[in-house]
Structure formats: C-alpha cells, structure tokens
ZAROVO-771868 format. One record per residue: residue in three letters; z, x, y of N, C-alpha, C in turn. Coordinates in pm, 1 decimal, padded with zeros to 6 digits, always signed. Example, Ala and Ser with C-alpha at 12.3 -4.5 7.8 and 13.67 -1.06 7.14 Angstrom:
2
   code        n_w        n_u        n_v       ca_w       ca_u       ca_v        c_w        c_u        c_v
    ALA   +00780.0   +01319.0   -00569.0   +00780.0   +01230.0   -00450.0   +00780.0   +01320.0   -00330.0
    SER   +00708.0   +01285.0   -00225.0   +00714.0   +01367.0   -00106.0   +00787.0   +01290.0   +00003.0
END
This chain:
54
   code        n_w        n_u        n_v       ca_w       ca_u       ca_v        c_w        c_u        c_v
    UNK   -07657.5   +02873.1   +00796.7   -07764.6   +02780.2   +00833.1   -07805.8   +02702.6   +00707.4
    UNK   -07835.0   +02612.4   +00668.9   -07876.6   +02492.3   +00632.4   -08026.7   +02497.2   +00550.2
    UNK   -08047.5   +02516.0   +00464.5   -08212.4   +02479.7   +00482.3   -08241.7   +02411.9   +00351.1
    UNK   -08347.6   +02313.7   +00408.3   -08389.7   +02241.1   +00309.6   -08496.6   +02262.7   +00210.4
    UNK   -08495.9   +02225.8   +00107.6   -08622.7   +02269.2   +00005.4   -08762.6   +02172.3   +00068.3
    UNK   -08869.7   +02286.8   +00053.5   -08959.3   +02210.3   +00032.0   -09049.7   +02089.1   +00040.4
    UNK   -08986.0   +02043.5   -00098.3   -09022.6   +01909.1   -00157.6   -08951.2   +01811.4   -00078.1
    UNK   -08814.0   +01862.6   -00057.6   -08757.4   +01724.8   +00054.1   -08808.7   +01707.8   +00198.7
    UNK   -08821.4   +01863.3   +00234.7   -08901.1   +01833.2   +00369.4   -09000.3   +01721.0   +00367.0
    UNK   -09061.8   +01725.4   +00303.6   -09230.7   +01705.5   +00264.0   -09211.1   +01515.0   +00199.7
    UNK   -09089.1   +01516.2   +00158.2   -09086.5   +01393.7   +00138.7   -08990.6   +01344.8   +00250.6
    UNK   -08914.0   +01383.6   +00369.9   -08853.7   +01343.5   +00481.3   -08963.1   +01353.2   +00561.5
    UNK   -09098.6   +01402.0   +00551.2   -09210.5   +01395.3   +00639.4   -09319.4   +01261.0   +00618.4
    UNK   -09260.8   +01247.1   +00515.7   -09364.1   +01099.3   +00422.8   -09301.6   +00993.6   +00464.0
    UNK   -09191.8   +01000.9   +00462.7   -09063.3   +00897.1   +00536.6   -09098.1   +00876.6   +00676.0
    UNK   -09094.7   +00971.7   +00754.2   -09123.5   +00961.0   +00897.5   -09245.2   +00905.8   +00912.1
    UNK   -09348.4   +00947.8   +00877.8   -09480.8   +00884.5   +00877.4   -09484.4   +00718.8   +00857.5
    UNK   -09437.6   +00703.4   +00737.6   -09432.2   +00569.7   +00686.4   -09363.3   +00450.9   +00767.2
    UNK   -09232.2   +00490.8   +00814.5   -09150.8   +00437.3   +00909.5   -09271.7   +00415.8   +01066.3
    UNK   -09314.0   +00552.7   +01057.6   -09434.2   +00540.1   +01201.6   -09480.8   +00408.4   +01245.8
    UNK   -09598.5   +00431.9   +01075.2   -09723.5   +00336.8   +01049.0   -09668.5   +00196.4   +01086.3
    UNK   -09517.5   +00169.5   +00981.0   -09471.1   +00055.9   +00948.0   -09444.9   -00004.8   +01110.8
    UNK   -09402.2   +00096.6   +01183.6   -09362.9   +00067.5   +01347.8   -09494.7   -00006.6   +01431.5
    UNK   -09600.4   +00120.9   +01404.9   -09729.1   +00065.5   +01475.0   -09741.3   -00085.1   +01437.6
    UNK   -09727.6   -00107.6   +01324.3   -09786.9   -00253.3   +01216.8   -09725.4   -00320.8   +01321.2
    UNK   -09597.2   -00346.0   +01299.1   -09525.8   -00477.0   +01355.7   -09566.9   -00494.4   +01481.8
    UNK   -09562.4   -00377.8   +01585.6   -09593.8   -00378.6   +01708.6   -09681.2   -00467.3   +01754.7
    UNK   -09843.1   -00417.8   +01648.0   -09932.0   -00508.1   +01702.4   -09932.7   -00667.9   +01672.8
    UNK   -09865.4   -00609.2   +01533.6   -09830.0   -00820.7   +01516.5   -09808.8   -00874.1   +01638.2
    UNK   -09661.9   -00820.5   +01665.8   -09561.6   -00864.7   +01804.3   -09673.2   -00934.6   +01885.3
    UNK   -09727.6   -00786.4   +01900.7   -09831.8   -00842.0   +02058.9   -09950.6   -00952.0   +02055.6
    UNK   -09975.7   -00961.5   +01850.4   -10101.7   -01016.9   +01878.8   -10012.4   -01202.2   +01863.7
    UNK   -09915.2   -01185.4   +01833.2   -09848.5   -01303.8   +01836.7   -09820.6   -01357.8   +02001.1
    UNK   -09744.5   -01286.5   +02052.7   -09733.8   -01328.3   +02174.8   -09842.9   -01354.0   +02284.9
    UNK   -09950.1   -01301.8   +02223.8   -10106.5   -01352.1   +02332.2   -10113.7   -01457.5   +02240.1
    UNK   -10136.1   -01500.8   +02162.0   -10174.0   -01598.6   +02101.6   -10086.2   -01720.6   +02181.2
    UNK   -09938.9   -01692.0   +02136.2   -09879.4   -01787.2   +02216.4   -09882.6   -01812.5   +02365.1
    UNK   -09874.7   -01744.4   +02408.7   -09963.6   -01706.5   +02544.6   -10073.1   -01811.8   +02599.7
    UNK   -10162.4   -01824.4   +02504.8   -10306.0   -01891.2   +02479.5   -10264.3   -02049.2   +02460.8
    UNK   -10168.7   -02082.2   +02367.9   -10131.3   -02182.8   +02306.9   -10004.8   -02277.1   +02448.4
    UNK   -09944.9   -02192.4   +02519.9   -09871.0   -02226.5   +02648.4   -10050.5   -02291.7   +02725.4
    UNK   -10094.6   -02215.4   +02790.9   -10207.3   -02209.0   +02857.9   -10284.2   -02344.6   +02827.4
    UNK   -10325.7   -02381.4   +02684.4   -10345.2   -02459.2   +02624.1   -10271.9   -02597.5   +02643.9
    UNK   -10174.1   -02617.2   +02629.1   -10077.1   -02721.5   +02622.0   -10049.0   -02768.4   +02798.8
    UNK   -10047.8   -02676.1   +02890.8   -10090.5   -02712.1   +03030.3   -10219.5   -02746.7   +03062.4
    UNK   -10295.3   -02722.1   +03006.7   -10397.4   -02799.2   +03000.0   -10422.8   -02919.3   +02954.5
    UNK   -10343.4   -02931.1   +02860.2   -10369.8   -03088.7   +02831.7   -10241.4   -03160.7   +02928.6
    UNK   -10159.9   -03142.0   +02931.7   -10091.6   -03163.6   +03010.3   -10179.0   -03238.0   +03169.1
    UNK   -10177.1   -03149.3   +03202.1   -10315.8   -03180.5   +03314.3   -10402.5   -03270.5   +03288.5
    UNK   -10406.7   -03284.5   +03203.1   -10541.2   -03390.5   +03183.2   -10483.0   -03542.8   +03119.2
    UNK   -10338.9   -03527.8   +03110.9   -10317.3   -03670.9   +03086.3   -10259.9   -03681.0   +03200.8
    UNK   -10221.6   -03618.7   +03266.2   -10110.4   -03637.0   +03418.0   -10252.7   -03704.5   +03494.0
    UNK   -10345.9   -03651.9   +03478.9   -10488.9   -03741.5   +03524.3   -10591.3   -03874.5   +03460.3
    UNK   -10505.4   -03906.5   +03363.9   -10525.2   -04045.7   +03320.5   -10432.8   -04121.0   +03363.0
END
C-alpha cells in the first residue's frame, strides 16, 4: 500500500481547496456576466421597440 507523507497530504489538501475557491470564483463571474448580458439583450429590445415606434 502506498502512503503518503503528511506534509504532501496537507499540501494536496491546499491544492484541492484552492482549485475549489478558484472554481466557485469563476462560476459566479460566469453567472454574474450572463445576467448582466441578459439585462443588456432586454435592454436593446427595448430600444428597439421604441424606434420601431417612431
């Protein structure tokens, strides 16, 4: 069987974590980007609309 020291665990556990965090991060970017654009579609039909009515 295999076993690892310690210190590497403990730094393959700092790794995992970090990779986590770094995951969560982007995620919410992602999402807070795509409502935004979202907003900015929504937006642009709206004006849209309002020159199709001039």
């Amino acid at each position: 069987m295999l076993t690892v020291p310690d210190d590497l665990d403990k730094l393959l556990s700092d790794v995992r974590k970090s990779i986590n965090d770094n995951h969560q991060f982007l995620k919410a970017l992602v999402d807070e980007a795509v409502d935004e654009s979202c907003v900015s579609d929504e937006d642009e039909d709206k004006e849209a609309d309002q020159l199709e009515e001039l």
